[in-house]
DOLUM-718575 format. One line per field, with one value per residue (C-alpha): residue in three letters; chain; x, y, z. Coordinates in Angstrom, 3 decimals. Layout:
resn = [ALA|...]
chain = [A|...]
c1 = [X|...]
c2 = [Y|...]
c3 = [Z|...]
***
This chain:
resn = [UNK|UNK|UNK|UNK|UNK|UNK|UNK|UNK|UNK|UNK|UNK|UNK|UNK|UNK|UNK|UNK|UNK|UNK|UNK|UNK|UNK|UNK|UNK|UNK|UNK|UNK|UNK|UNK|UNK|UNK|UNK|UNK|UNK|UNK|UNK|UNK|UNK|UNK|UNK|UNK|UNK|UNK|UNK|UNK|UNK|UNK|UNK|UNK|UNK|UNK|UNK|UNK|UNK|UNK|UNK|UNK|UNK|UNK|UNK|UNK|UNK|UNK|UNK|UNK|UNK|UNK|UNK|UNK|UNK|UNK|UNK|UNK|UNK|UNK|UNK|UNK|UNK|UNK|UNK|UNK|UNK|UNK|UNK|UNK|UNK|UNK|UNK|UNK|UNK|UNK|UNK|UNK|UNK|UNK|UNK|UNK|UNK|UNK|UNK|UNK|UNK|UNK|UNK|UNK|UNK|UNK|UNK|UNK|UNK|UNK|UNK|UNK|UNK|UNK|UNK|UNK|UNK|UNK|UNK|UNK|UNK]
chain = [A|A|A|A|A|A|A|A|A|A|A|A|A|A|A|A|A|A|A|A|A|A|A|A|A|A|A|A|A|A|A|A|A|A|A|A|A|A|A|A|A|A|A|A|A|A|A|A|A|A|A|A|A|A|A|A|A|A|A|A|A|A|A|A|A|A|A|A|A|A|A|A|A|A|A|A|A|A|A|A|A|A|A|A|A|A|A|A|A|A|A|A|A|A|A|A|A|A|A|A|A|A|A|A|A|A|A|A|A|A|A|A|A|A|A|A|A|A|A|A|A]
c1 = [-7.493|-4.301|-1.432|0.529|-2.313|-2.815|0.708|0.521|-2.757|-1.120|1.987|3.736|5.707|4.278|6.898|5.584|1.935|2.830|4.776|1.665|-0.186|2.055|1.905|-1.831|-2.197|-4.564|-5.886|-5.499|-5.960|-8.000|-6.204|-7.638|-5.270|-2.305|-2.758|-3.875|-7.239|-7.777|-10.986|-12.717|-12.828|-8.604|-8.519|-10.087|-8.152|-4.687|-6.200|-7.143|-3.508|-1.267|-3.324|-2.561|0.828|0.956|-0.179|2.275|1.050|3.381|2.627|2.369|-0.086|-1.921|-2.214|-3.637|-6.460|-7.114|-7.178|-9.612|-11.829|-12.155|-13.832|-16.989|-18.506|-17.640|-14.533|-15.845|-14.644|-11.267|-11.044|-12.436|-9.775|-7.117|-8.007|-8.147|-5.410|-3.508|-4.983|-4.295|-0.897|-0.769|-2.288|0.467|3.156|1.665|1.507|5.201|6.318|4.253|6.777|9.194|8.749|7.750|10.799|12.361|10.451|11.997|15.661|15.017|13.896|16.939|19.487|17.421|17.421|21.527|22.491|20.212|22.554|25.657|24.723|24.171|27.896]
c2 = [18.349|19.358|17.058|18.285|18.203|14.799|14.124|15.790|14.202|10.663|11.063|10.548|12.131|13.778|11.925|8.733|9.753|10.627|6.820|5.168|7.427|6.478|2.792|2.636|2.214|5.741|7.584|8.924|12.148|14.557|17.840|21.437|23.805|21.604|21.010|17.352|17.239|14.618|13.570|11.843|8.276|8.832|9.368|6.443|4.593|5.712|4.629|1.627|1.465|2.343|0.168|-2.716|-2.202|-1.905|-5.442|-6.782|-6.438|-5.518|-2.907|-5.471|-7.791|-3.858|-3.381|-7.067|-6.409|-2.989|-4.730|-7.419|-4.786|-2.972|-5.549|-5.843|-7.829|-11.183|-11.037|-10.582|-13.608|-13.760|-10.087|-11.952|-14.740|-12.117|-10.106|-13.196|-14.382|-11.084|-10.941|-14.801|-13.661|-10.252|-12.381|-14.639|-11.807|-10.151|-13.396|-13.706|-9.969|-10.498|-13.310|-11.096|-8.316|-10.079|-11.713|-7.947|-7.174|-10.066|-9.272|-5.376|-6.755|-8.993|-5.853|-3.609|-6.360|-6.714|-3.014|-2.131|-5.372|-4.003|-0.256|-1.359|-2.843]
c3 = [-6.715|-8.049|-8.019|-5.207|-2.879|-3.657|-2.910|-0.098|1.172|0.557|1.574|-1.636|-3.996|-7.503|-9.710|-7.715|-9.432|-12.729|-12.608|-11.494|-14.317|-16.999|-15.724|-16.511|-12.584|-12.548|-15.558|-17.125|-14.993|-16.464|-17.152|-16.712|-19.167|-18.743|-14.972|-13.358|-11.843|-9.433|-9.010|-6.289|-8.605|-9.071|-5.409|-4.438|-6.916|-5.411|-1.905|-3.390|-5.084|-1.753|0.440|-1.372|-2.175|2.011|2.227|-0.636|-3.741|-6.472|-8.981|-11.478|-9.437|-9.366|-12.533|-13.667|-10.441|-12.388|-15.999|-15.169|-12.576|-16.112|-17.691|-15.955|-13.313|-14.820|-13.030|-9.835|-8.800|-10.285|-8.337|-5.221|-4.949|-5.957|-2.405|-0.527|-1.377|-0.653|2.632|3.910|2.415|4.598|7.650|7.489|7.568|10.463|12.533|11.399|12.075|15.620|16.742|15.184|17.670|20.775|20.367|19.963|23.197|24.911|24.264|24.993|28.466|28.587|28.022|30.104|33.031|32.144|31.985|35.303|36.899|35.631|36.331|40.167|40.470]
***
């Protein structure tokens, strides 16, 4: 799959996956006369790659997940705790932006209730 697809496909821009190539984060892409050729393993490395990120990761936590998934399955559980920890992490931050938007809710109800009083007078 040529780079623009994938792009396209993810939502993302091409200079965004030539960083993440040059980073170390995919790759490297194999090239057919000078063109990128994603292949289904890249693919499901940039899902891998954007999901996290979603949930907090930083490129830098990334790329030490990818380094030590490298190495073999002796750091299957160094890769586990990584995850879990990420996801208590992302749990925490959607319990937090829940209260954050209920209490959004609330105050849209409160201006809603205000400007139907006011529009009444």
């Amino acid at each position: 799959m040529k780079i623009e697809e994938v792009a396209t496909q993810f939502s993302i821009s091409s200079p965004t996956l030539r960083y993440y190539e040059h980073e170390g984060l995919l790759g490297p892409v194999k090239r057919v006369h000078g063109i990128r050729d994603y292949s289904d393993r890249d693919l499901k490395r940039l899902d891998f790659i954007l999901c996290t990120k979603k949930c907090g990761m930083s490129l830098k936590q990334i790329q030490h997940f990818i380094n030590i998934y490298e190495q073999g399955d002796e750091t299957i559980p160094e890769r586990l705790a990584i995850l879990q920890e990420q996801l208590a992490k992302t749990q925490t931050t959607l319990v937090e932006l829940t209260q954050s938007m209920d209490h959004l809710k609330d105050k849209i109800d409160d201006l809603h209730q205000l400007a139907t009083t006011h529009s009444g007078k």
